[in-house]
N, C-alpha and C positions, 0 to 999 in steps of 0.2 A: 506309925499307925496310918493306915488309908481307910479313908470314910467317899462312899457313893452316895448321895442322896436319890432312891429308885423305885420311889413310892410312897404315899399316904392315903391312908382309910378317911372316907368321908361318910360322915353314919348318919342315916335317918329313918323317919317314920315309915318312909315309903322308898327303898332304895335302887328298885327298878324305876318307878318313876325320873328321881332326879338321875339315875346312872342316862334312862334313854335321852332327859331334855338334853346332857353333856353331848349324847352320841349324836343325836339331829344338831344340834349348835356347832361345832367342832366337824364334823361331818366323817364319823370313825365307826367303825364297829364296834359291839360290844361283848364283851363275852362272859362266861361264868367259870367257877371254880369248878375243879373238878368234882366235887359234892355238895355242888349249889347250893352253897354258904353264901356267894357275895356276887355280885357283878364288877368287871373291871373293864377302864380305855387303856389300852397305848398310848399315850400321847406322848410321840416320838421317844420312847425307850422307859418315860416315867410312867408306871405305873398309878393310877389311879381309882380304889376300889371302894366301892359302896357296899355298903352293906347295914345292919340294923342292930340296934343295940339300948340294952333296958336302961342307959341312963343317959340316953336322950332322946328328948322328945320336942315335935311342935318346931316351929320358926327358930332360929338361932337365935339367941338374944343380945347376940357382943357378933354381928356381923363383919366389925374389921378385926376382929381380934387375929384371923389369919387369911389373906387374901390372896386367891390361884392369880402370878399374871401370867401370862397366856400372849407368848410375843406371836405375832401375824404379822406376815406380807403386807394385809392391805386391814387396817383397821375397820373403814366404813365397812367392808366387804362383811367381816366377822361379825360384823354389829347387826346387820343385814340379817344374818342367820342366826345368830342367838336371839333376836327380836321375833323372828317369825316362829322360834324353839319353845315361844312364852317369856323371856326374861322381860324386867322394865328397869330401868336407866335409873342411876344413881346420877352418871354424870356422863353423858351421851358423846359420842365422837367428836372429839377436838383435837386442830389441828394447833400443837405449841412449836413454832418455829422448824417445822419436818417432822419434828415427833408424832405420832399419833399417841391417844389415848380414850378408854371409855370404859365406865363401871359402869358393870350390867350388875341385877341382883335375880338370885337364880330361883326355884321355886321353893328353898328351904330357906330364903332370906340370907346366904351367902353374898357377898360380895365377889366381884372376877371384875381382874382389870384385863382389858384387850389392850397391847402394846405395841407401837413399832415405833425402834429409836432409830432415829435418823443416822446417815453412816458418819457424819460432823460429831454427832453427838455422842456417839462411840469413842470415836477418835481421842476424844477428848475424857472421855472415864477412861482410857487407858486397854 
């Protein structure tokens, strides 16, 4: 059996809204289905699409229960633009021994870690 993993649906109240703060933070286009059902990014080959749905509403209530990371070049940089997108910080750009990291929380109360693992720290998961 081969399995791709090449996309997840993220539902909300308002699914233009959070698809655009993704498009400004990330700094992508966005686009829609061919009979404007959803909004969706690229983000690099993953698929990513919003859209709205009657059995969810309101803030997320279990915010880690599934967390986007979102590896980048330059951590502060990303932080930069998803700060200016509206998001605000769970746990803001730090620097662990080269690693960067930083949870931003989005406008639906989602969680997004910004990642960049140093190339030592690669090396060494293999």
């Amino acid at each position: 059996m081969s399995a791709v993993l090449g996309s997840m649906l993220l539902s909300s109240d308002d699914p233009q809204r959070l698809c655009a703060f993704y498009a400004d933070a990330l700094g992508l286009e966005s686009g829609r289905s061919p009979d404007g059902q959803y909004s969706f990014l690229n983000v690099g080959g993953f698929f990513v699409m919003f859209d709205h749905r009657d059995d969810v509403s309101g803030r997320t209530k279990e915010p880690g229960r599934a967390i986007f990371n979102i590896h980048v070049d330059d951590v502060p940089e990303a932080a930069a633009r998803f700060e200016k997108a509206g998001a605000t910080w769970l746990a803001p750009p730090e620097d662990r021994d080269g690693s960067w990291f930083a949870t931003a929380i989005d406008p639906d109360g989602n969680y997004v870690q910004l990642m960049h693992v140093s190339e030592e720290e690669r090396a060494r998961m293999g």
